[in-house]
C-alpha positions as CSV (number, residue, x, y, z in Angstrom):
1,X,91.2,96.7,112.9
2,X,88.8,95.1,110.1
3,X,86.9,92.5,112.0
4,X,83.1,91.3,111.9
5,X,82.7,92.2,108.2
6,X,80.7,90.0,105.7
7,X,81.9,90.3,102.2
8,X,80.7,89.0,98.9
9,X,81.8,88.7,95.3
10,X,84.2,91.2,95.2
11,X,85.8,91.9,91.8
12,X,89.4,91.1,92.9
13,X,90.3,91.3,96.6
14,X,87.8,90.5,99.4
15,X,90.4,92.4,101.7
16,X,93.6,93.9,100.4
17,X,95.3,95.2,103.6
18,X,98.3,97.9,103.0
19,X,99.3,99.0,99.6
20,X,103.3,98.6,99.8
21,X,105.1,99.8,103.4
22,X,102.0,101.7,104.2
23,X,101.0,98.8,105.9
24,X,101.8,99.2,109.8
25,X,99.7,97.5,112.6
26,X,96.7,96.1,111.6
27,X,94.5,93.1,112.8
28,X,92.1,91.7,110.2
29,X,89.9,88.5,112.1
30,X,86.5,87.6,112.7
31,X,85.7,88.1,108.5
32,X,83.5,85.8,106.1
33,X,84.6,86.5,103.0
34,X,83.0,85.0,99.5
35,X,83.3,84.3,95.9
36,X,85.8,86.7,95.1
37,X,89.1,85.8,93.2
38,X,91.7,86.2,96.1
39,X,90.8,86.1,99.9
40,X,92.8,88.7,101.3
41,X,95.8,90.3,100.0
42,X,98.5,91.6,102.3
43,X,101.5,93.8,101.6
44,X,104.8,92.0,101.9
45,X,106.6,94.7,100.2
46,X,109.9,95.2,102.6
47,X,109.1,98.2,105.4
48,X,105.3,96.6,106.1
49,X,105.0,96.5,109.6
50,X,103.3,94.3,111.9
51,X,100.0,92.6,110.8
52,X,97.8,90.1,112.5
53,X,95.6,87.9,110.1
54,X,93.4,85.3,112.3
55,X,90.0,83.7,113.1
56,X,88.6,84.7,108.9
57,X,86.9,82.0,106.9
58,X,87.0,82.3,103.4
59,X,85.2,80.2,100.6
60,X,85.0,80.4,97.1
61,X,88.4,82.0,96.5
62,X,89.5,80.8,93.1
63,X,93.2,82.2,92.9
64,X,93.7,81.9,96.6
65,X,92.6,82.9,100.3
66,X,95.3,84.5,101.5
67,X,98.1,86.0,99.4
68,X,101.0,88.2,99.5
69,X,101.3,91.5,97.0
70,X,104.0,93.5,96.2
71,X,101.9,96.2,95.2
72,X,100.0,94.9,92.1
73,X,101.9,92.0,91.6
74,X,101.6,88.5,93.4
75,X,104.3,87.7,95.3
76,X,104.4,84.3,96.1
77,X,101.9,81.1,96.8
78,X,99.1,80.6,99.4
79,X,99.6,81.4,102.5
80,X,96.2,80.7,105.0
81,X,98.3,78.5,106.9
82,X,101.0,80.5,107.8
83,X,103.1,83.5,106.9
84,X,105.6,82.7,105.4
85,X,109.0,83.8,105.0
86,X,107.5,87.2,105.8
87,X,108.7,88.4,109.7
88,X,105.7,90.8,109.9
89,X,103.3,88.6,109.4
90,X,101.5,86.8,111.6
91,X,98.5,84.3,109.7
92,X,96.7,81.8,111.9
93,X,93.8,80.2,112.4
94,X,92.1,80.9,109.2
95,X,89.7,78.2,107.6
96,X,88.0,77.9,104.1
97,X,84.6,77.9,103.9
């Protein structure tokens, strides 16, 4: 769970959440985050399991708020208001700031 956090000017990722199928059941909500380049970056490397991305607001996020990584690598366009193509992923109820 990474919920209630306030986070600013971050040098690439305001949250990155997993790093490839280490991702398994998280819930990230409830998060201001500012000024950095991306959002929050989620695994959608195949094997991540469930995650829950909801309630955040995110301003100032020049390459994106919310984004999918296949490890390093972008894997694909914004996705605040939804998750995509990606069956683990559950996005909703995110606003920028």
């Amino acid at each position: 769970m990474v919920s209630g956090n306030v986070i600013e000017n971050a040098p690439k990722w305001g949250l990155m959440l997993g790093w490839g199928p280490y991702l398994r059941d998280v819930v990230a909500s409830a998060n201001i985050i500012r000024n950095c380049p991306v959002g929050i970056a989620v695994s959608v490397v195949e094997g991540s399991g469930t995650t829950v991305v909801s309630g955040n607001v995110i301003g100032g996020a020049s390459d994106g708020a919310i984004l999918g990584y296949r490890w390093n690598d972008k894997a694909g366009g914004e996705l605040i208001d939804g998750g995509g193509n990606y069956g683990h992923l559950t996005i909703e109820g995110n606003r920028r700031g």
